[in-house]
N, C-alpha and C positions, 0 to 999 in steps of 0.2 A: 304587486307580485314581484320577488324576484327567480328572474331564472340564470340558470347555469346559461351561458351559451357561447359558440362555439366562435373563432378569432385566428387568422393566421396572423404571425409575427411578421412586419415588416423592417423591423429596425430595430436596434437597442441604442436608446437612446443615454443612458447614463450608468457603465457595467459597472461602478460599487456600489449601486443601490439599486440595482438588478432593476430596471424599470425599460420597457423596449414598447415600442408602437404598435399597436394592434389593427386589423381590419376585421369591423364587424361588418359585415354586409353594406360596403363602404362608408360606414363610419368609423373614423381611425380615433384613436385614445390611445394615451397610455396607460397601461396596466404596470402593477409588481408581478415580476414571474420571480422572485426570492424563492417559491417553493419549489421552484423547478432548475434552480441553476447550480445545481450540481449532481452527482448522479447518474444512475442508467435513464433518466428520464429528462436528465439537463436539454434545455431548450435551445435554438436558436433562431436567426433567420429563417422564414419558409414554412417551421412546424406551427402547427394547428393546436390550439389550446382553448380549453372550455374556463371559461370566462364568469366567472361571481364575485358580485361588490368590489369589483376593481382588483380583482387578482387571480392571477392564473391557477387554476385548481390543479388540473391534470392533464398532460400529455394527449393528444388524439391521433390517431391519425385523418386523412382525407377523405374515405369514405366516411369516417362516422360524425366527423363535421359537417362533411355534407345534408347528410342523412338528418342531422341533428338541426341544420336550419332550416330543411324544409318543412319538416314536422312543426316548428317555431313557426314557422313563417305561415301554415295552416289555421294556429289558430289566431293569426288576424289582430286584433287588440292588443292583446297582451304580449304578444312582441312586441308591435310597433312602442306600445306604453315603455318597454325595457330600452327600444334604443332611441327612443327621445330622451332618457332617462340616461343614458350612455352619452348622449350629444352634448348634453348639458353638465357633463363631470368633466372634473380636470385632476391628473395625479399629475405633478408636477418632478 
């Protein structure tokens, strides 16, 4: 299963290939935010991003990531299956 889920930005790690460090429920990754870096929806440090196969989808704010990993985090498996599944990726 993959799911969307949700990441605040702690870092950009490399800004011409829009790639910045993410915390999933601390597990950190890098993501592409490319679809977010420019824009009324451009990202940066701090903002909250929902997270599919390695790329930042869309903009959130912090109640709806919140909201968004607890409801995850309920059903049990199929998280934990997505960030074992996060821990073991690398975007480089």
């Amino acid at each position: 299963m993959c799911l969307g889920i949700p990441g605040q930005i702690v870092d950009v790690v490399d800004h011409e290939h829009h790639i910045a460090k993410v915390d999933v429920s601390g597990v950190r990754r890098n993501v592409n935010v490319a679809l977010l870096a420019t824009g009324p929806d451009a990202v940066e440090v701090g903002d909250w991003v929902l997270i599919h196969v390695g790329f930042a989808m869309s903009k959130i704010d912090e109640e709806e990531a919140l909201a968004t990993r607890e409801f995850l985090e309920r059903l049990g498996n199929p998280y934990e299956q997505e960030l074992d599944e996060l821990r073991a990726s690398s975007i480089e």
